[in-house]
N, C-alpha and C positions, 0 to 999 in steps of 0.2 A: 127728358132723355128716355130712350127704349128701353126696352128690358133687355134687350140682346149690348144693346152701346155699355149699360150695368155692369153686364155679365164678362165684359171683356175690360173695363177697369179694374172690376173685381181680380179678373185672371190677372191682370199687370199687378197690380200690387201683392199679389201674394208670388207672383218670380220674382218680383223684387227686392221682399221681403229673403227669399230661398239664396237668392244673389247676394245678398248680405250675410246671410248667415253661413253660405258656402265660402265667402271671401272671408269672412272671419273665422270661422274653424280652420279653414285652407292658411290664413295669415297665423292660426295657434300651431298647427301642425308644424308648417315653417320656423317659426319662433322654437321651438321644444326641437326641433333635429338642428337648428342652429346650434343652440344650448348644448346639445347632445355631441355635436363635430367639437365643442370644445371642453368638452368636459372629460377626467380622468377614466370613467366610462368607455368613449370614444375608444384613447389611448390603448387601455387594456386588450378591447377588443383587436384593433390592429394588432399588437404585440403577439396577440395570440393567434392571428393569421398568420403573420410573419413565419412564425416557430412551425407551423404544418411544413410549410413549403421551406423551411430556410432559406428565407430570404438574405441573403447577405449585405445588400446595400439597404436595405430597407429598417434590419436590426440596428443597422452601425445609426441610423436617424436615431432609433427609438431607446437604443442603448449609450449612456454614454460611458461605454466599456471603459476610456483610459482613467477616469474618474474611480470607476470600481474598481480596477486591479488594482490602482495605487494604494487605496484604504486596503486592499484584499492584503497588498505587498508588507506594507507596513505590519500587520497580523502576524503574517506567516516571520516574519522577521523577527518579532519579538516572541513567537512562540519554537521554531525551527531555528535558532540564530548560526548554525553550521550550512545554511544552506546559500550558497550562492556570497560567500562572505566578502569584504573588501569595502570601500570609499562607496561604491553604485550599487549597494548590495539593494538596495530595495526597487530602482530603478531594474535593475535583471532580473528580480522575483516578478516583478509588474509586466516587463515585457512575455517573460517566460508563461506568466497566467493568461496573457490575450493570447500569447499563439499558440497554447495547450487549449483553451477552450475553442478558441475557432476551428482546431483541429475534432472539436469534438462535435461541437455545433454541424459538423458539415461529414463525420462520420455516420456510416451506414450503423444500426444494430448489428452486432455479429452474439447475438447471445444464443441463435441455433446452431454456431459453429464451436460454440463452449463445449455442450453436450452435457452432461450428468456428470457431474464430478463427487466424490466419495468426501466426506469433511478434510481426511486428510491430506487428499490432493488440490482442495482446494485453497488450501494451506501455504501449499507450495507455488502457489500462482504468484507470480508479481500482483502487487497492492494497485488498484486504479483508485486515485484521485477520487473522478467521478462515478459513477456506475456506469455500466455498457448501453445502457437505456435512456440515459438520464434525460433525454431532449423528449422522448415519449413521458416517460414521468412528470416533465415539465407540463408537457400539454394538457395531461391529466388532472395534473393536481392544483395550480395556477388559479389564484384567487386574489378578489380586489375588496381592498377597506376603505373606503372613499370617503368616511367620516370617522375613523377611531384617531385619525391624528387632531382633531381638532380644527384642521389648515386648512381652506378653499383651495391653496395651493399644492397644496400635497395631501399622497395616498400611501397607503401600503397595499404589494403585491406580495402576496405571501406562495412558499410550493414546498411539497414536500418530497424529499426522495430517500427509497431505499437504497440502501449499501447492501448489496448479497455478500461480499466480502467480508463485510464489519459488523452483518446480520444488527443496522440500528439502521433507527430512522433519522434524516438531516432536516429539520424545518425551518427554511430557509425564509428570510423577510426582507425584499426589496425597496429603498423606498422611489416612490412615485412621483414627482414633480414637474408644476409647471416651472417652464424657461420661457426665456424669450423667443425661442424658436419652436414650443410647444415643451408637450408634454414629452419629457422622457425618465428612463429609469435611470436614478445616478447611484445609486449605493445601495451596495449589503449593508442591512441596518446591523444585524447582529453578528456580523464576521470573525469580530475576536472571539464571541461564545462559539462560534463554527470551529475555528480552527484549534483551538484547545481543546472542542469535544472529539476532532478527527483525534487528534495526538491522543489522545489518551487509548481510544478505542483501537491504534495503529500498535500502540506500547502492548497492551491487553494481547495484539494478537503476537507480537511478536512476539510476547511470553509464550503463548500454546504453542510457536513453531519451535522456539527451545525445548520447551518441553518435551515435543513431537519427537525433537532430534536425541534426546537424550534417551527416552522409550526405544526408539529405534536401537541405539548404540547397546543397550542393553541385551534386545534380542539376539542383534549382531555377535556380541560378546560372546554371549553363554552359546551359541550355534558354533561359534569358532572354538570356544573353550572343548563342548563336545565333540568337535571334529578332532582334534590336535591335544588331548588334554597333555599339561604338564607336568611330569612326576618328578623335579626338582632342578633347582638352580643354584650354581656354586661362582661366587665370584673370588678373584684372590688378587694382587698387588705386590708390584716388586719393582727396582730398580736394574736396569742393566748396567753392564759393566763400565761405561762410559758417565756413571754417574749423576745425568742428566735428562737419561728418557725413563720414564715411567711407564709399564707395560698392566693396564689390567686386561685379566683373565677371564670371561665368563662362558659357562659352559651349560647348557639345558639339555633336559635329556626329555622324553615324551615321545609318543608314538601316536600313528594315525591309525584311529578307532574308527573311520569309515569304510564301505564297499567301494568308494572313489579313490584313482588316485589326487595327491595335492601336486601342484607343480612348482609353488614357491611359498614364499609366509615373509613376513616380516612381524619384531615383538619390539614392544620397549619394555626396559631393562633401566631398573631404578635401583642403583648401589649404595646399601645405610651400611655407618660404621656397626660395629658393637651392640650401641646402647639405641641400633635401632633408627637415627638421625640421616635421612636422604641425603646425600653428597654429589651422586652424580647421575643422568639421564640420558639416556642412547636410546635412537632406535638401531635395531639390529637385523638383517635382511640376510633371506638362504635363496637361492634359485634352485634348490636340489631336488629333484622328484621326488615323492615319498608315494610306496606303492601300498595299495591297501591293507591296514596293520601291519606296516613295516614300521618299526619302532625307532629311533633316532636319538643320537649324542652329538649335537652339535656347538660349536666353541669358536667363538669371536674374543679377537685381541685388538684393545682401542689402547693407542699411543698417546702419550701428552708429555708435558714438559713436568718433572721429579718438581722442580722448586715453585711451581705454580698453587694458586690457594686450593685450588681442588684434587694436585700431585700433595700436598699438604696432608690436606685432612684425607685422604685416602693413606696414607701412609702411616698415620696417626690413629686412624683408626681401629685398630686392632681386629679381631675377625671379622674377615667383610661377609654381607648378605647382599642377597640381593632377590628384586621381585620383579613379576616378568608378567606381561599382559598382549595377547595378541592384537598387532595392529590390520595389519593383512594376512588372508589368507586363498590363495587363488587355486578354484576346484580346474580339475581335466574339462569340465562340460564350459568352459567359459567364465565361469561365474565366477565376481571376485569380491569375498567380505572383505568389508575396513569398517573402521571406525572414524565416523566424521567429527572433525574438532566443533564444539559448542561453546560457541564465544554471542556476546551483544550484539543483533543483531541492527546493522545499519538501520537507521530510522529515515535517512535522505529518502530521495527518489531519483534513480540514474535514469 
């Protein structure tokens, strides 16, 4: 044989050699992105395309949303039990949470249309569920545990999000499973610790808004007390001649210590017997101008029935007194103090 006829053996077995070795790296390649299209991996990723572009048919594959709201439903049932109440109450909570999220899933951000809000305006916002962001904080934060469950067939997707409202952080835990129709996400692993820790953090704020409100009423108070101060009040109680109507008497006197004139006021008017014990409560309303440091005597008469428990103990009561706190007060420039009632504040969500 030639050296040339060698030389081209030679060449053949070593492409044939490279041909083996290209078809078997090319057949491990294959092998490892098969592996790869079926593995939790895979899923993740898609899921996490999905969420860019909201996809909407494509989530509804990789979610199976009515599985999660129902566990979600169940939650909020036994922590919220006024919400949504009756025979189907968890079946309305479950519905209510697919078309609250898909409404949000498919909501623009508008958190440049918020603007800077001061604590204490931010206060007064209606409470969001979610954040304004949350589908960005999804994309950000979204993470896969492909081995902490122990399972080939299940993973955990973990994400975290802030609350600007509730100033806490929600770290949220998915779990990940294979089905028979692939991989999807079927449950908040830790729902009930979610929705226990919203409530609490929701009660938390609803206290600072009572609070808020009560600060307020105070300032309001003493601004109206110095516009209108009151230099005293005289209640008194009597029967007319027919025996059966009872007439009380209340009269306040006070003047307006402002450069403004006022154009109306309203007070309530708390009537103790003697020894001092509350009996009876009015508000009591003037629409009378008062011109600046014009000073005023003004006197309201509240009828009721002589033999009633409160014609009673006004009657019985011996010297009546009585205390007077302004409820409204309305200036010439527009402006009008009151005083807002500070009650429990709804925990729902209308």
């Amino acid at each position: 044989m030639s050296l040339k006829e060698n030389l081209l053996q030679a060449k053949l077995k070593i492409a044939l050699v490279l041909l083996v070795i290209a078809l078997g790296y090319g057949g491990w390649e294959g092998w490892k992105y098969y592996q790869y299209l079926q593995s939790s991996q895979h899923a993740f990723d898609m899921l996490k395309d999905s969420l860019k572009s909201i996809d909407e048919e494509k989530l509804s594959a990789q979610v199976n949303f009515p599985q999660l709201s129902q566990h979600l439903a169940q939650c909020v049932a036994q922590v919220y039990p006024f919400i949504e109440q009756g025979n189907n109450q968890q079946a309305a909570i479950s519905a209510r949470a697919q078309a609250y999220l898909l409404e949000r899933l498919l909501a623009k951000d508008n958190s440049r249309q918020r603007g800077t809000l001061t604590p204490e305006e931010a206060l007064q916002q209606p409470l969001d569920i979610l954040p304004h962001d949350f589908v960005k904080q999804l994309q950000s934060s979204l993470a896969l545990n492909a081995t902490g469950t122990g399972n080939p067939n299940l993973a955990f997707v973990s994400a975290t999000l802030h609350h600007p409202q509730l100033d806490m952080d929600f770290n949220l835990i998915f779990y990940l499973q294979r089905t028979g129709s692939g991989w999807m996400l079927t449950d908040l692993a830790n729902a009930p610790e979610l929705v226990a820790q919203f409530r609490q953090a929701q009660l938390k704020r609803n206290e600072a808004k009572r609070l808020l409100l009560i600060k307020k009423n105070e300032t309001t108070q003493q601004r109206m007390n110095s516009t209108l101060p009151i230099q005293s009040c005289e209640a008194a109680a009597g029967v007319i001649s027919d025996n059966k109507t009872l007439l009380v008497r209340v009269i306040v006197m006070g003047r307006n210590a402002t450069a403004e004139r006022v154009n109306g006021y309203s007070l309530h008017v708390t009537i103790l017997n003697e020894a001092g014990k509350p009996i009876l409560d009015r508000y009591l309303d003037k629409a009378v101008p008062l011109q600046p440091g014009e000073p005023f005597k003004q006197g309201w008469t509240i009828e009721m029935t002589a033999d009633s428990e409160i014609g009673k103990a006004l009657l019985a009561g011996g010297k009546l007194k009585c205390m007077t706190r302004w409820q409204t007060v309305a200036l010439n420039n527009g402006e009008v103090l009151y005083i807002r009632e500070v009650k429990q504040i709804p925990e729902d969500f209308k």
